[in-house]
N, C-alpha and C positions, 0 to 999 in steps of 0.2 A: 368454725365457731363452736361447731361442737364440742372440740378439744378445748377450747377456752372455759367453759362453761363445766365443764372436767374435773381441768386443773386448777387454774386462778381464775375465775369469774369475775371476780369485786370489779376491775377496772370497766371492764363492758356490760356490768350491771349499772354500773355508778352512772356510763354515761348515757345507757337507753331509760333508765330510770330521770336523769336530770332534762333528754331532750323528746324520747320517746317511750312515754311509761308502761304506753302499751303498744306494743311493737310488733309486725308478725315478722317473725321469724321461719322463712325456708327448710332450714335444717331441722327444723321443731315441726312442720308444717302445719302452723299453730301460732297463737299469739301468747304473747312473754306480760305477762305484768308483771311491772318493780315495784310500785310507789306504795306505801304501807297502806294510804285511805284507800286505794283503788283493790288491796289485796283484802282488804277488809270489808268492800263491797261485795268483791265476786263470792267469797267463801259465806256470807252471810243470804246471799240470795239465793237459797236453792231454786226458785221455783225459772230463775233465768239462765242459773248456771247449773249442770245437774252433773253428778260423777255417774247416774245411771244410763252408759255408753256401750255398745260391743266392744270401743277400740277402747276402753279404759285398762293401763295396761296389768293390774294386780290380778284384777280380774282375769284377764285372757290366761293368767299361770293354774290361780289356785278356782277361780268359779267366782258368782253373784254371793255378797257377803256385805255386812253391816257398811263397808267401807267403800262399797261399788254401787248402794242403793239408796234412794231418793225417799224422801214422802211416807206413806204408811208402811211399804217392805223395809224401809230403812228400819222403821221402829219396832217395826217386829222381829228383825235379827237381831236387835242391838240390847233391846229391854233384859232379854235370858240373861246375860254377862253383866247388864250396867249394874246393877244390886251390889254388886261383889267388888266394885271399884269405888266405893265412897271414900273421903278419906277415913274419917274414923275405924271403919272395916280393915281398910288399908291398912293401919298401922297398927292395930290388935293382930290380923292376919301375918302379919309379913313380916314386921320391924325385928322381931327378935332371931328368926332363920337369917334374913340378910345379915344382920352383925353376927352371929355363929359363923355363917358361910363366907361372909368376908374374911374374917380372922382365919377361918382355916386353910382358904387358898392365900394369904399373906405370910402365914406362919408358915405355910408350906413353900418357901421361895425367900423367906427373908435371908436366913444364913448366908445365901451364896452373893448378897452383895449388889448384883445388877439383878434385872428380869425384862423381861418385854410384858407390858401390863395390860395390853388390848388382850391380846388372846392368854394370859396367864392369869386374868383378873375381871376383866370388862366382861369378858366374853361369857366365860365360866358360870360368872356368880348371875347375871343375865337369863342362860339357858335352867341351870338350877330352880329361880324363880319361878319360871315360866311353865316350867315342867314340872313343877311340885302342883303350882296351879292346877292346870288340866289333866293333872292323873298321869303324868308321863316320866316318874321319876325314876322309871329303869332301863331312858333308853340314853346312852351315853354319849356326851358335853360332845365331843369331838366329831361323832355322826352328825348331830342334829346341827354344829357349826357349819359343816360342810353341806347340809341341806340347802342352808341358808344362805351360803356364797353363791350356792348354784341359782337360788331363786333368784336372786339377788341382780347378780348375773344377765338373768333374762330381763328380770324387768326394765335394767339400762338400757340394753339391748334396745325393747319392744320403745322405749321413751325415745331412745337416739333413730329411732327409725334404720335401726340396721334388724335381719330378719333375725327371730331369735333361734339358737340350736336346739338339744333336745336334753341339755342336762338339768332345766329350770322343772321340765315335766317329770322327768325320770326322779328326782329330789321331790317332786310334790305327791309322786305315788308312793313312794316311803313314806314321806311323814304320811300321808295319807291313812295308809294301814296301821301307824300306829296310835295316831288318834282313832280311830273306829276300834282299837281295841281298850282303849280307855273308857268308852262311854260309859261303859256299865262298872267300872271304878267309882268310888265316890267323888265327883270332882266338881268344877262349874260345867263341863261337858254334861254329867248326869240330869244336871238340871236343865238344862238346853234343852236335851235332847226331849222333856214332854213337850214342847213345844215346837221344835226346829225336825224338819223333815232330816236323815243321818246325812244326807251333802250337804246340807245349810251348815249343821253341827259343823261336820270338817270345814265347808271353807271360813268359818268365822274363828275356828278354834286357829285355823292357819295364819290369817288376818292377824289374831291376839298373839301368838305365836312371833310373826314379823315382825310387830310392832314392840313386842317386849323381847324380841331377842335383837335384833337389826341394830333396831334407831337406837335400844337403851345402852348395849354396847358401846353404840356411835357416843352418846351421849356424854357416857362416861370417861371412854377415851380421849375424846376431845376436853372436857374440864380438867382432865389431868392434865393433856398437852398447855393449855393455857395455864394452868397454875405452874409447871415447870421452866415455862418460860419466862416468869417474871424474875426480878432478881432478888426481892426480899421473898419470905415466908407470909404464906398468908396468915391471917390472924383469925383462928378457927370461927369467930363469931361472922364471920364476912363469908364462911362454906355455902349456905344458902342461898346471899347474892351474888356469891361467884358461880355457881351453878346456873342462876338465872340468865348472869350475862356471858356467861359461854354457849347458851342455849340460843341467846340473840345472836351472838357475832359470829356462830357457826353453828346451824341448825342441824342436827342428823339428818334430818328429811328435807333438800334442799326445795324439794317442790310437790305443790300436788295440782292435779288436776281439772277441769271443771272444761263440760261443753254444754255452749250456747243451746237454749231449748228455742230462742225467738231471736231476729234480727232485732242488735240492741246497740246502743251508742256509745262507748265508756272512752273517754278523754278523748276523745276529737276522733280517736277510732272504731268503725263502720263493722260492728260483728256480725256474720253472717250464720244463720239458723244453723249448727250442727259441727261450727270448728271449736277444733279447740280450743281453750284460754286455758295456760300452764300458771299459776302463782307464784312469782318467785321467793320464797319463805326468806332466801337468804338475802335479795334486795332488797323487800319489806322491813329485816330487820336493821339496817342500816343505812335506812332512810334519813338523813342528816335532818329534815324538817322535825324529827320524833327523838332522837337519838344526836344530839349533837357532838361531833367528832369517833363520828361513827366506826371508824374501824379500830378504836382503842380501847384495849381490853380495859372496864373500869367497874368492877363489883358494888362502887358508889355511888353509881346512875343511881338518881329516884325516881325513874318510872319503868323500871329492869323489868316488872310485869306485863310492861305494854309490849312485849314480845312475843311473835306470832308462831315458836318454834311446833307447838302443839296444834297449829291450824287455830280456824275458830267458825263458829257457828253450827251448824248442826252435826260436823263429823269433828268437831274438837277431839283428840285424842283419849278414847275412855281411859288410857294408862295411864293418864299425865300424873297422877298423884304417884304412883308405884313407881314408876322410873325417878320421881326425885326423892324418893325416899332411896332407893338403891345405890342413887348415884352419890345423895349425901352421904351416907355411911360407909361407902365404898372409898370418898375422899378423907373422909375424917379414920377412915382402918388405915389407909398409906400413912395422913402425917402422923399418927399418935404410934405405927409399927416400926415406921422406917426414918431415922434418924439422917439428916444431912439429905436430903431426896432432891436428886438435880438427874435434869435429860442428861442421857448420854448418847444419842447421838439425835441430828439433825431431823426434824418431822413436820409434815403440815397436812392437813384433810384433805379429800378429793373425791368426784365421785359426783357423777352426773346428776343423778335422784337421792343417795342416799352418799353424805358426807362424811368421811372420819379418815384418820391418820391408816397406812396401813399397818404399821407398827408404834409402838410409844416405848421406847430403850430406855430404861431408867436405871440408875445405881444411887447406893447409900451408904452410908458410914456400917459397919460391921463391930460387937464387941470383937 
């Protein structure tokens, strides 16, 4: 089942979602919610559902961090950073570096024709971001890629319940030291840091790091895979809802976490004090009752927003605004650089907790 849930999931989401929404699953040793209103209860009730766990598995790599705590600790890791993620900030901050830095890894790669655009584009412009953030912009794209495979890595590992190795720790004491040598750069770590004890600092800065290098990669690789698959051209003014609904029909982060604080009831199944309930983001968002004809790609949905790819309720994704800024401009640098832009070879997402293509092979017309 594991491997299912992997590779192709849809089909054994579709059907535990239609007969069993909440489901425990052995291989998980844990229970599966599908169904969008039930993924919408657990994530909205912290005080039944809580991410503040030992076994929570982000945590067991990088430490307790905005993303691993409940209640008042939550709001006191989370407030130092949330400032700095509005949108308006967002888009004075950020918007004109992304379109510089899009353009210049596009322009660097366009002449030759073909490219792989996860890691020649997704990837790049992703870490860039994130790193100019936190005061980290001298430590190079391809290092901090492979940090984050390795994290990456473990944390499937630690979710699939196989034991994890020691490359997810060995990558987290790298970045480690070089966040702790940013603090005193001007960055949002600077500001943290009056606040946040220096291991809060890192493991929150690690957290923002994951999430703005991981998923926003995943993010964007994936909206390129679904727009190369269609057969017409998208019609630039549709980039926004096709972002949205590639965010529904393939979440980067296929799932997050939440254990029971009290013996509680949820759809005829009996949870018991301290298991765990996994949400499936990616059943949720293809819940046919919310989503009708759910597994087709359609950027004309009207309710593309009611998609849970960001989580929701009090660990909503503080990035969500920055990764769609990244990822818009990211799409709109391919079709406005690359003329005639079609896959060149075969691809699809995968990937237990976090989803995306492992490569995306694209070629274009050339003068």
């Amino acid at each position: 089942m594991i491997e299912q849930l992997t590779a192709d999931p849809y089909p054994l989401l579709a059907r535990l979602r239609a007969t069993e929404p909440v489901a425990w699953l052995p291989e998980l040793d844990g229970w599966l919610v599908t169904r969008h209103d039930l993924a919408l209860r657990v994530m909205r009730d912290a005080a039944a559902f809580t991410v503040d766990d030992p076994r929570f598995s982000t945590a067991r790599v990088v430490g307790p961090s905005m993303l691993s705590l409940d209640g008042g600790e939550h709001t006191r890791h989370r407030t130092p950073f949330a400032r700095h993620f509005r949108p308006r900030e967002i888009e004075d901050r950020f918007a004109g570096f992304v379109r510089a830095e899009c353009a210049r890894l596009v322009d660097g790669f366009a002449a030759a024709g073909r490219a792989e655009l996860r890691r020649a584009l997704a990837g790049p412009l992703s870490v860039a971001v994130v790193a100019g953030a936190l005061g980290l912009d001298d430590t190079d794209t391809a290092r901090v890629l492979a940090w984050y495979d390795a994290i990456v890595s473990t944390v499937d590992d630690i979710s699939a319940g196989r034991p994890p190795g020691s490359r997810g720790g060995e990558a987290f004491g790298e970045l480690r030291a070089h966040i702790e040598g940013a603090v005193g750069r001007r960055s949002l770590l600077t500001e943290a840091a009056e606040t946040l004890a220096l291991p809060e600092v890192v493991s929150n800065a690690a957290v923002l790091m994951f999430g703005g290098i991981e998923t926003t990669e995943g993010m964007i690789a994936n909206v390129l895979l679904h727009l190369l698959r269609e057969p017409a051209p998208l019609d630039r003014a549709l980039v926004p809802a096709a972002i949205e609904e590639s965010l529904r029909l393939e979440p980067a982060a296929a799932v997050v976490d939440r254990y029971a604080t009290r013996d509680v009831s949820l759809a005829g199944a009996s949870i018991t004090r301290g298991d765990l309930v996994t949400v499936s983001l990616t059943a949720a968002n293809r819940d046919p009752a919310v989503f009708p004809d759910p597994d087709v790609f359609d950027p004309r949905r009207p309710n593309l927003r009611r998609q849970l790819a960001f989580a929701h309720g009090p660990h909503f994704c503080l990035g969500a605004d920055l990764a769609r800024l990244e990822t818009r401009i990211a799409v709109e640098t391919v079709l406005d650089r690359l003329p005639g832009l079609a896959l060149a070879e075969p691809a699809a997402a995968s990937g237990l907790v976090f989803r995306k293509p492992a490569a995306v092979h694209a070629r274009w017309l050339t003068s």
